[in-house]
PATORFI-776614 format. One line per 2 residues: number of its first residue (from 1); for each residue x, y, z of N, C-alpha, C. Coordinates in steps of 0.1 Angstrom, whole numbers, padded with zeros to 4 digits. Each point is the difference from the previous one (the first is absolute). Example, Ala and Ser with C-alpha at 12.3 -4.5 7.8 and 13.67 -1.06 7.14 Angstrom:
# PATORFI-776614
1	0132,-0057,0078,-0009,0012,0000,0009,0012,0000 ~ -0004,0011,-0007,0009,0011,0000,-0008,0011,0008;
END
This chain:
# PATORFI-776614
1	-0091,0173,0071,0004,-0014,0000,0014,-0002,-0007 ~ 0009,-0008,0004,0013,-0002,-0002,-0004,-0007,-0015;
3	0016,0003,-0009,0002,-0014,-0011,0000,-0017,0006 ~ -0010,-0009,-0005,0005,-0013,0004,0008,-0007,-0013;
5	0012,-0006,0010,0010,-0007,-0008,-0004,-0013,-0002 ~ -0001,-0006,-0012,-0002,-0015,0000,0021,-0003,-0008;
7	-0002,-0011,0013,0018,-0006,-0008,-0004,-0018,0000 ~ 0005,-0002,-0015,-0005,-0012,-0003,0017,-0006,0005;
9	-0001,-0008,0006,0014,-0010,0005,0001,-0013,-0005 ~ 0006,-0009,0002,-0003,-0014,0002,-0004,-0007,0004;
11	-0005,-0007,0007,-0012,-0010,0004,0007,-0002,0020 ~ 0014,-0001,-0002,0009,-0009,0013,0006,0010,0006;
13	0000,0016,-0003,0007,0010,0006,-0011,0009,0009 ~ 0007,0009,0009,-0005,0007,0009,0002,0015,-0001;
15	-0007,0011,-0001,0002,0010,-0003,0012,0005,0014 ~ 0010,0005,-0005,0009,0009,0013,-0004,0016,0006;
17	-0004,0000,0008,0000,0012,0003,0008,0009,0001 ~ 0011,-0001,0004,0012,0013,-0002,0002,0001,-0016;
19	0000,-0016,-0006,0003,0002,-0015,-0016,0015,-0005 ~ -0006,-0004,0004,-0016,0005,-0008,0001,0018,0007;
21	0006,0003,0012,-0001,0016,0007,0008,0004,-0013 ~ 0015,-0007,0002,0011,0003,-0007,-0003,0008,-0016;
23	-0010,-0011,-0009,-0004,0003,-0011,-0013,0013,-0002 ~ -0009,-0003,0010,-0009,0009,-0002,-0002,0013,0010;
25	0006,-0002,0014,0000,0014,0009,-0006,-0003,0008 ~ -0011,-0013,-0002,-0010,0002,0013,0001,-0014,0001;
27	-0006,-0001,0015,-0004,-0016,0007,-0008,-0009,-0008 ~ 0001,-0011,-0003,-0011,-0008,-0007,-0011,-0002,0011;
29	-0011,0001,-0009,-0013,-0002,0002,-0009,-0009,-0003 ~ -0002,-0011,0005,-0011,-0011,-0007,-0012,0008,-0001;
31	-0006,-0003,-0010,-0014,0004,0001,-0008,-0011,0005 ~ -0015,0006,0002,-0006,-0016,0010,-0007,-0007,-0015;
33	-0006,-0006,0002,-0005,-0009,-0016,-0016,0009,-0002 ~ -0004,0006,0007,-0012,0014,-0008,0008,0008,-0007;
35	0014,0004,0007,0006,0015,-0007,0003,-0008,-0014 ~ 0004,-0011,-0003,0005,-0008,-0010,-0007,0001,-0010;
37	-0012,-0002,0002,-0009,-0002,-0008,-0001,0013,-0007 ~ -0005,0006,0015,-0003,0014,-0007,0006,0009,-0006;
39	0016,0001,0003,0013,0010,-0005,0005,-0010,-0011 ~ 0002,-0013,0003,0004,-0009,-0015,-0005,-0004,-0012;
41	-0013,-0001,0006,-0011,-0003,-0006,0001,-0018,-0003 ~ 0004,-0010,0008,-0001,-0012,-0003,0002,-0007,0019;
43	-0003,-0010,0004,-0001,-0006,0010,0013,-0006,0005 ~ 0001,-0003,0011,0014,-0003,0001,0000,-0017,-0006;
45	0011,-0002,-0005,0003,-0015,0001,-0004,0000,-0018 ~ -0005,0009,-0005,-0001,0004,-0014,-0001,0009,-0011;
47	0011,0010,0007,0001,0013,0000,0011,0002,-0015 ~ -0002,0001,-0011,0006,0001,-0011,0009,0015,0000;
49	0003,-0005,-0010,0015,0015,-0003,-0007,0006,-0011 ~ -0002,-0005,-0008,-0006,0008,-0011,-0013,0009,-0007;
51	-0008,0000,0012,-0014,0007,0002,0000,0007,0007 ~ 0011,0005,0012,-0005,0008,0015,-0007,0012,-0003;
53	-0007,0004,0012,-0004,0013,-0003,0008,0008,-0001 ~ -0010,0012,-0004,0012,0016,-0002,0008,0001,0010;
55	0007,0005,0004,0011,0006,0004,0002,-0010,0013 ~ 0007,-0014,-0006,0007,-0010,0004,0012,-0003,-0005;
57	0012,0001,0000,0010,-0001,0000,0006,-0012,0002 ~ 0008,-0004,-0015,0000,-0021,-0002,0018,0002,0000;
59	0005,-0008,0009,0016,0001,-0001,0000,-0015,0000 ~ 0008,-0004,-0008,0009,-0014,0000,0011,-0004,0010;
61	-0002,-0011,0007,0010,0001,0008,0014,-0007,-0005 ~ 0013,-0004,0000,0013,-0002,-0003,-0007,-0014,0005;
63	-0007,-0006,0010,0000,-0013,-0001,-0005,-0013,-0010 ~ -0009,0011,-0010,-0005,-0007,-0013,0009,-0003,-0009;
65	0011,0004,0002,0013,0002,-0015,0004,-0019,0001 ~ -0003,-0005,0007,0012,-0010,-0001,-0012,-0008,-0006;
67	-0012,0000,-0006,-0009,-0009,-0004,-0001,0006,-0017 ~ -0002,-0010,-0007,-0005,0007,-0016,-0013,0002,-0004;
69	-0006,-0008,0009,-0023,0002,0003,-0001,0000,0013 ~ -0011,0012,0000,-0006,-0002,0017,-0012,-0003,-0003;
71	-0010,-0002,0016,-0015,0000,-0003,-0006,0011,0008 ~ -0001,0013,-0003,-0008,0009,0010,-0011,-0003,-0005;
73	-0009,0005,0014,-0012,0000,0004,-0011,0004,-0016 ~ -0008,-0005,-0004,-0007,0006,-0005,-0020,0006,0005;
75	-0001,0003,0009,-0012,0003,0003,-0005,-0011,0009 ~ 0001,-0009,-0002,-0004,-0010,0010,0010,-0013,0010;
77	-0004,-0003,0014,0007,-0004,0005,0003,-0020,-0004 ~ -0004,0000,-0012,0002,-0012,-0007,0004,-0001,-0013;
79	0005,0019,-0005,0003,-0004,-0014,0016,0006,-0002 ~ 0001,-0002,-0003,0013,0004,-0006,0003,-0001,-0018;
81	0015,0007,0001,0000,0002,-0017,0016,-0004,0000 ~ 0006,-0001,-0012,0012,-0006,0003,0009,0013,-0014;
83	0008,0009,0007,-0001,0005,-0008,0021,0003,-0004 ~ 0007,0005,-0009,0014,0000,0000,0001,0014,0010;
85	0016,0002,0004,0003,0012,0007,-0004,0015,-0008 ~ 0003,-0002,-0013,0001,0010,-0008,-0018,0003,-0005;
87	-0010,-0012,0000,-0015,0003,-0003,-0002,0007,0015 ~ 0006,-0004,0012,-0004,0005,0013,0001,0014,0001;
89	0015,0006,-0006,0001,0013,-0001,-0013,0010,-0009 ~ 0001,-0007,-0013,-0009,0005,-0006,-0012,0002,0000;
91	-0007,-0010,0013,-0016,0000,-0005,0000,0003,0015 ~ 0011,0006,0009,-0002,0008,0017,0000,0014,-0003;
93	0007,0005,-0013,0001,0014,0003,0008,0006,0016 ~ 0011,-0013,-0001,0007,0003,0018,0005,0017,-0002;
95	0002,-0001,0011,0012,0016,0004,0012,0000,-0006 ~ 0007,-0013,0009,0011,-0003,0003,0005,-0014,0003;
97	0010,-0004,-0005,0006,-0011,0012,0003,0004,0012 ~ -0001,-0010,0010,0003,0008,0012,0009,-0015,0016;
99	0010,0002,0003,0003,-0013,0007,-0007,0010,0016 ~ -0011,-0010,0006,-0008,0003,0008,0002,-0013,0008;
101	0007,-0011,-0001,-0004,-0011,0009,0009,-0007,0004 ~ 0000,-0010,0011,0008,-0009,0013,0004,-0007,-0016;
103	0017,-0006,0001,0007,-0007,-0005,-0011,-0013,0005 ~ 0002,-0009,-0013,-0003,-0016,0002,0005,-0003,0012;
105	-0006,-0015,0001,0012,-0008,0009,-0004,0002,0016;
END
């Protein structure tokens, strides 16, 4: 079974695909919302950054920089957490930053 990438983004942006080959080699992949669960270990629509399972791979995307708090997912599809850029980095254990997505607009 391959690594699954989780990339936390922005709320209003669209992952690019040439951007996403370009960075990692291969085609993106959705997973369906079983594989989610079961390779991320949280549901979609409440899929947190800072608990994934083992060998899940957390990248930040360049479209979070322009905010000073985000709200990622915390486990459920009604909760959320409000956290700074820099608690985000810290409590993801990310990879990388990574610019993966369609310009605004």
């Amino acid at each position: 079974m391959s690594q699954a990438i989780l990339i936390v983004t922005a709320g209003d942006v669209k992952i690019d695909n040439n951007k996403f080959k370009a960075r990692f080699g291969v085609r993106i992949k959705m997973l369906s919302p079983d594989d989610v669960v079961s390779r991320v270990g949280f549901a979609i629509g409440g899929v947190c950054p800072f608990t994934v399972n083992e060998g899940v791979a957390v990248y930040l995307d360049e479209s979070l920089r322009c905010f000073e708090t985000v709200f990622p997912g915390s486990g459920g599809d009604t909760c959320l957490i409000e956290v700074t850029i820099p608690e985000l980095e810290e409590y993801s254990n990310y990879d990388a930053w990574v610019d993966v997505t369609k310009p605004r607009g």
